[in-house]
C-alpha positions in Angstrom: 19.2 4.3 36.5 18.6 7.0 33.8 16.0 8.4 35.6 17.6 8.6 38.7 20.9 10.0 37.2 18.6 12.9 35.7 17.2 13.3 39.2 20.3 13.6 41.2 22.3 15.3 38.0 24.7 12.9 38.2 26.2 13.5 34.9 26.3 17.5 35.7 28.5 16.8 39.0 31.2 14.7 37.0 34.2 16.9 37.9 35.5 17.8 34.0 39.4 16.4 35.5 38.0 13.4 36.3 36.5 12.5 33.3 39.0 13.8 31.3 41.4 11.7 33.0 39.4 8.3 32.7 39.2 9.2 28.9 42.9 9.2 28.6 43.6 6.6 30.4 41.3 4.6 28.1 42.5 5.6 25.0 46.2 5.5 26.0 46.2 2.6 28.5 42.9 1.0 27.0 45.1 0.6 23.7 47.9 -0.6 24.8 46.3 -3.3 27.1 44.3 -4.1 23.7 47.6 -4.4 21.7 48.8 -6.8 24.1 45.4 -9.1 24.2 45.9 -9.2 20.7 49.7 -10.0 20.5 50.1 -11.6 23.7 46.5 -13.6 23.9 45.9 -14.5 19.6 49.6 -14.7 18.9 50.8 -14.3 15.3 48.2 -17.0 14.1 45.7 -14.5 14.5 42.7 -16.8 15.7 40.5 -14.5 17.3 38.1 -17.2 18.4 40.5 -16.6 21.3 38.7 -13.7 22.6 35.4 -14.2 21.8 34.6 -16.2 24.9 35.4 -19.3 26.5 37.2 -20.3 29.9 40.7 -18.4 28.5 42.7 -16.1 29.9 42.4 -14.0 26.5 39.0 -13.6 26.6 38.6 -12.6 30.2 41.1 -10.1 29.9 39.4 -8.4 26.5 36.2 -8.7 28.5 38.2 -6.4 31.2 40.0 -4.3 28.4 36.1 -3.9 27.1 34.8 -2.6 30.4 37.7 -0.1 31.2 37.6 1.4 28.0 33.9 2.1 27.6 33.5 3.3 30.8 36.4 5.5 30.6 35.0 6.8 27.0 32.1 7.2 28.7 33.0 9.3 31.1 35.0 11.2 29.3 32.6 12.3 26.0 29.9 13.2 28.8 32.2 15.8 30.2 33.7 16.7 26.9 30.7 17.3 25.0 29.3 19.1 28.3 31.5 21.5 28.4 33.2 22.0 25.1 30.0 21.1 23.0 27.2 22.2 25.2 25.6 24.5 22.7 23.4 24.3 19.9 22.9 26.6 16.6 20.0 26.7 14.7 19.8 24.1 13.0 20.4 21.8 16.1 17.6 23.2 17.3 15.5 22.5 14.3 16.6 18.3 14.9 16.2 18.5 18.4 12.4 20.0 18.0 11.7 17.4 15.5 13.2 14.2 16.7 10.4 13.1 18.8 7.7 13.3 15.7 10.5 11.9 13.1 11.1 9.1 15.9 7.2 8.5 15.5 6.9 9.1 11.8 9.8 7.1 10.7 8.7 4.4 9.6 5.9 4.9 6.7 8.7 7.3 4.9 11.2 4.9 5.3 9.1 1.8 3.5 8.0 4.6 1.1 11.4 5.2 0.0 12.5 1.6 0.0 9.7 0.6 -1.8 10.8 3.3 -4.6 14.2 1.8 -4.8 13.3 -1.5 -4.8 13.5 -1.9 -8.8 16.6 -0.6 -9.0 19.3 -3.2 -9.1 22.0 -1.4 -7.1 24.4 -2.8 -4.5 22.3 -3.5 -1.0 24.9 -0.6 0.7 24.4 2.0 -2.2 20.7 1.7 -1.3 20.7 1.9 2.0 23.1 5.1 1.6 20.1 6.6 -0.6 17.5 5.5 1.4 18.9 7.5 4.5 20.1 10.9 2.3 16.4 10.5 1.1 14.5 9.6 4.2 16.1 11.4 6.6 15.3 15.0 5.3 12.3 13.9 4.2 11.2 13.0 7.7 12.3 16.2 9.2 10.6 17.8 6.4 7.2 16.5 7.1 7.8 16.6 10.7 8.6 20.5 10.6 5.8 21.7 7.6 2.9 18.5 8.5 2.7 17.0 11.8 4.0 19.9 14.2 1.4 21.9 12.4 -1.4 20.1 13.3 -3.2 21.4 16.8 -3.4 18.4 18.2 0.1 16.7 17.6 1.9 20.1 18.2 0.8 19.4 21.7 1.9 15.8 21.9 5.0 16.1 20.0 
């Protein structure tokens, strides 16, 4: 479908009212119907097991809340960001030169870095948060001065 929608530029023919009017109505209407799944559907008990599947009329109705609101966010971020965001500074341009090679890269700077922290005895989330600020420059970083310098890879990535 992706490749057809780039074909046929779908996503550039979105009129910008119409997506902008599904993302209303899925924030505005999309929480509202939520706020009544939840009062109406778990009730003041607050069992959401309710919801989360089952022949109910609770969880056929969130599954219907679910699908109107990300299609309606959908809808409208593509047109938002196409028209309102569609441009990119320099350093957007840096990411979007590198992403392919850091996509590729990844993962040998990633178990690097984790293997560096591994000694230290620090909450599972604070590592993670310093693997990424670590890893994820440092991929770009080698991406940008190593692998896009190389003859061969510059080609490929």
């Amino acid at each position: 479908m992706g490749i057809a929608a780039r074909r046929r530029r779908w996503l550039l023919r979105i009129p910008y009212s119409f997506g902008m009017n599904w993302f209303k109505a899925a924030l505005v209407g999309g929480t509202i119907f939520c706020l009544e799944i939840f009062v109406f559907g778990i009730g003041p008990g607050g069992d959401i097991s309710k919801i989360n599947g089952g022949l109910n009329w609770p969880s056929a109705a969130y599954a219907l809340w679910e699908s109107f609101f990300c299609l309606g966010a959908v809808l409208g971020l593509v047109v938002l960001f196409r028209e309102r965001f569609n441009s990119s500074g320099r350093f957007a341009r840096f990411m979007a030169d590198n992403d392919f090679s850091v996509y590729v890269l990844h993962p040998p700077i990633l178990i690097l870095v984790t293997l560096a922290l591994r000694d230290f005895a620090w909450h599972p989330r604070v590592k993670f948060v310093v693997a990424a600020a670590v890893a994820v420059p440092l991929c770009f970083v080698a991406s940008s001065l190593v692998l896009r310098r190389i003859p061969l890879l510059k080609r490929v990535l």
